[in-house]
C-alpha positions in Angstrom: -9.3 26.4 38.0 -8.6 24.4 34.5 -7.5 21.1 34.7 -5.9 18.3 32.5 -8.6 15.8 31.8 -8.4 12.8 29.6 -12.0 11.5 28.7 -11.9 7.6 27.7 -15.4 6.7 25.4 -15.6 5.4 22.4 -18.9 7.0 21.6 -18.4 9.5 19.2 -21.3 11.7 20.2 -21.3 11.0 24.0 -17.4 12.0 23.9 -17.8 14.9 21.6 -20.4 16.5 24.0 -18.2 15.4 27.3 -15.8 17.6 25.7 -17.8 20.6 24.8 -19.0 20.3 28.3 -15.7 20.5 30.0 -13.8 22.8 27.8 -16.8 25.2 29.0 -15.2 25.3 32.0 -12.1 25.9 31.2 -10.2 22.6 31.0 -8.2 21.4 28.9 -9.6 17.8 27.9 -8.4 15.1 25.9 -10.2 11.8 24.0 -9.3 8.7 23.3 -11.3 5.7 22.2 -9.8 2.4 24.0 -8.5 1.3 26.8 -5.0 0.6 26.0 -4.9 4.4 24.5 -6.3 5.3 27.6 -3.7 3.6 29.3 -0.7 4.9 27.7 -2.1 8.6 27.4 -3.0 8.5 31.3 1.1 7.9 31.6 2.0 10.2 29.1 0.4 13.5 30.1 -1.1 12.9 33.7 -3.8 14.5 33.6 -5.9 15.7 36.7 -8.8 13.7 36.7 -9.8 10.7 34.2 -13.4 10.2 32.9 -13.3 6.9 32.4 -16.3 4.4 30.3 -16.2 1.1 31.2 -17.6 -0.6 28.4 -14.0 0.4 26.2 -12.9 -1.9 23.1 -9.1 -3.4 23.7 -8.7 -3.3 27.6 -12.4 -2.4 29.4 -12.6 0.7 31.7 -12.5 -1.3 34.8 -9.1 -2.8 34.0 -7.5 0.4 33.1 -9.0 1.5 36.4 -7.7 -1.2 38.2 -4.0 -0.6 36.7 -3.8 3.3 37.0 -4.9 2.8 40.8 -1.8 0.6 41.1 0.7 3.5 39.2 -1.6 6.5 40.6 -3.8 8.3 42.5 -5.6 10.3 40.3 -9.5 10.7 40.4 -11.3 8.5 38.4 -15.3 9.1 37.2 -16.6 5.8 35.8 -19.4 5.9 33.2 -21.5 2.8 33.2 -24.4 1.5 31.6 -24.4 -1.2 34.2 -26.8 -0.4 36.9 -26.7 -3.0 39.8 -25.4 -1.9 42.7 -23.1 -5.0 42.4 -21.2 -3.3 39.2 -21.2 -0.4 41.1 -19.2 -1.4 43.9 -17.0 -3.3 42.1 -16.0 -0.3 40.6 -15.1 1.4 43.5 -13.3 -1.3 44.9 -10.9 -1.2 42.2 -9.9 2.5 42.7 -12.3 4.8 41.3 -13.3 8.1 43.0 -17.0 8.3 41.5 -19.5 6.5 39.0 -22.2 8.0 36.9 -24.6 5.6 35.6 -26.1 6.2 31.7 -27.7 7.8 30.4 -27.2 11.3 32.3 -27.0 15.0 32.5 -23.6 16.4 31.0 -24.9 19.3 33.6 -24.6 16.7 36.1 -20.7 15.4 34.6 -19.3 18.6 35.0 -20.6 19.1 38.6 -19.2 15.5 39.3 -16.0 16.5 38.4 -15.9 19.6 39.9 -16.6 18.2 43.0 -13.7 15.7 42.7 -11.2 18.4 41.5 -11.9 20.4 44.1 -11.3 17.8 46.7 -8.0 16.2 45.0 -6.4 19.8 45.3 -7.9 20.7 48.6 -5.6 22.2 51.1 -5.2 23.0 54.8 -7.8 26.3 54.2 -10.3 24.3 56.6 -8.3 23.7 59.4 -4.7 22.3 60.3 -2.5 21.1 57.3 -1.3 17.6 59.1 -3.5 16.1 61.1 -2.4 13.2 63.8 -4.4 10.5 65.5 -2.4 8.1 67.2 0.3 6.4 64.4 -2.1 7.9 61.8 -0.9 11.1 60.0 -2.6 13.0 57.6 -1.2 15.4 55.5 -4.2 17.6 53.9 -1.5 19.8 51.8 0.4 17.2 49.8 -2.5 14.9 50.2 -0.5 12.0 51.9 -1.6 9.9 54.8 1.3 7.8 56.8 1.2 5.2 59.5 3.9 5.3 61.7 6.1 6.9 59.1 4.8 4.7 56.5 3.0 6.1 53.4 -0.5 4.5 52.5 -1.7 5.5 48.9 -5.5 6.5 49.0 -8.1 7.4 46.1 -9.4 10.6 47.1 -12.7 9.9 48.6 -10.6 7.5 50.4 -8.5 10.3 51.9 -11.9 12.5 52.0 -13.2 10.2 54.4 -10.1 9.6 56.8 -10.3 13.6 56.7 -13.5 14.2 58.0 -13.3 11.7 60.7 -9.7 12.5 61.5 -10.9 16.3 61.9 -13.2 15.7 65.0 -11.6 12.1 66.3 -13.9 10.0 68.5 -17.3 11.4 66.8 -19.6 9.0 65.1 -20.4 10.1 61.8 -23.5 8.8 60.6 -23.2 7.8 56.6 -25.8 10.2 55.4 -23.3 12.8 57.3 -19.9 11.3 55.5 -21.9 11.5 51.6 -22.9 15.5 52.8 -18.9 16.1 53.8 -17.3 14.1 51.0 -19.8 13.8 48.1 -21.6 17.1 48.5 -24.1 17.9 46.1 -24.9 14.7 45.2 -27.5 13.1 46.9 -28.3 9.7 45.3 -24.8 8.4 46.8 -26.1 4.6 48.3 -25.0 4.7 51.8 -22.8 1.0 50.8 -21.0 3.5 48.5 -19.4 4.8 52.4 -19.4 1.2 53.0 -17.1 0.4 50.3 -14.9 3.0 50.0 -14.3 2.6 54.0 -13.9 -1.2 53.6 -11.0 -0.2 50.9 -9.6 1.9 53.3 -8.9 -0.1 55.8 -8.0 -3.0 53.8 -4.9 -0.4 52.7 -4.2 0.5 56.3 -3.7 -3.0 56.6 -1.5 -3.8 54.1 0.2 -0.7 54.3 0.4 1.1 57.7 -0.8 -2.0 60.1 -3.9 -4.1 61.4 -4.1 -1.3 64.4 -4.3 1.1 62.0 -7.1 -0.4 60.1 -9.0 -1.5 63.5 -8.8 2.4 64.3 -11.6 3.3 61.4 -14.4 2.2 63.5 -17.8 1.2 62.9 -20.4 2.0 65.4 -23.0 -0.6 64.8 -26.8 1.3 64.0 -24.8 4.9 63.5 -21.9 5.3 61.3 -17.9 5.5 61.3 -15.5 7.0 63.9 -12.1 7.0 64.0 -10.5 6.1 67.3 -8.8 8.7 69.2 -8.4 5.9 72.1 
């Protein structure tokens, strides 16, 4: 399936072959070269997915991150020359779905975003549309979660994670097993990438649903997550 994309780097030659990359797919892509043009484009068109540099000129890739994640939920792949796991993790705490540390494959890109396309436009087709545990409710179709009636806005490995352990409730899932259901193909995902996103998770469960909400995302000391069916 094609897709919008808007591709924020100011690298001339990294952008240009981002571009030829995607457009061999199908999709229709877009470039700009700083963060505020980033910004206002990402309003303008809404694109499907958002490959995003953090080292941008005018407003840097993580605060365009952290303001689209505020206005919207779609996926964001960061490109980062920064390689601790610190920077990392910072920038999936502000929002983003994915990072891809430089230099790297364009092969490896356009698998990335596949990956995250796919999962942003997943439906029911693996089991029931909504899914309810307790006040949680999941809506796999319009990709909407809700506590008690209350809509929580999610990134999508956000909601990719609440899936799979809303699927089969009560069931530890290790972290090797939530990267193989929600990351996929890629296995160099640190297991406190899980950490992260689930810490993010239920901080929004918090703020938005309720504290019992958030408690019900479980960790099972030595194993994994589960989501309480209790």
């Amino acid at each position: 399936m094609s897709a919008r994309i808007l591709v924020a780097e100011d690298d001339v030659k990294q952008s240009r072959l981002i571009r030829i990359y995607l457009e061999r797919e199908g999709n229709a892509v877009q470039v700009v070269a700083d963060g505020r043009a980033a910004l206002e484009r990402a309003r303008s068109v809404k694109p499907d997915l958002i490959v995003l540099d953090v080292m941008l000129p005018l407003v840097d890739g993580l605060d365009v991150c952290r303001i689209l994640r505020t206005e919207s939920d779609v996926p964001i792949l960061l490109l980062t020359a920064r390689t601790t796991e610190e920077d990392m993790l910072l920038g999936l705490d502000l929002g983003a779905d994915d990072y891809l540390t430089k230099p790297y494959s364009p092969r490896e890109l356009t698998a990335r975003v596949r990956a995250l396309l796919r999962r942003s436009r997943k439906g029911g087709a693996d089991g029931p549309a909504v899914l309810r545990v307790g006040a949680l409710e999941l809506d796999t179709a319009r990709f909407e979660v809700r506590v008690a009636g209350r809509p929580v806005a999610l990134t999508s490995k956000e909601f990719s994670i609440l899936e799979a352990l809303a699927r089969e409730p009560g069931r530890v899932f290790s972290r090797a097993q939530i990267i193989e259901r929600v990351f996929g193909f890629d296995r160099d995902v640190l297991e406190r990438t899980v950490d992260a996103h689930v810490m993010n998770l239920r901080r929004k469960l918090e703020r938005e649903g309720s504290a019992e909400a958030a408690r019900c995302v479980e960790t099972v000391y030595g194993r994994g997550y589960r989501l309480s069916d209790g």
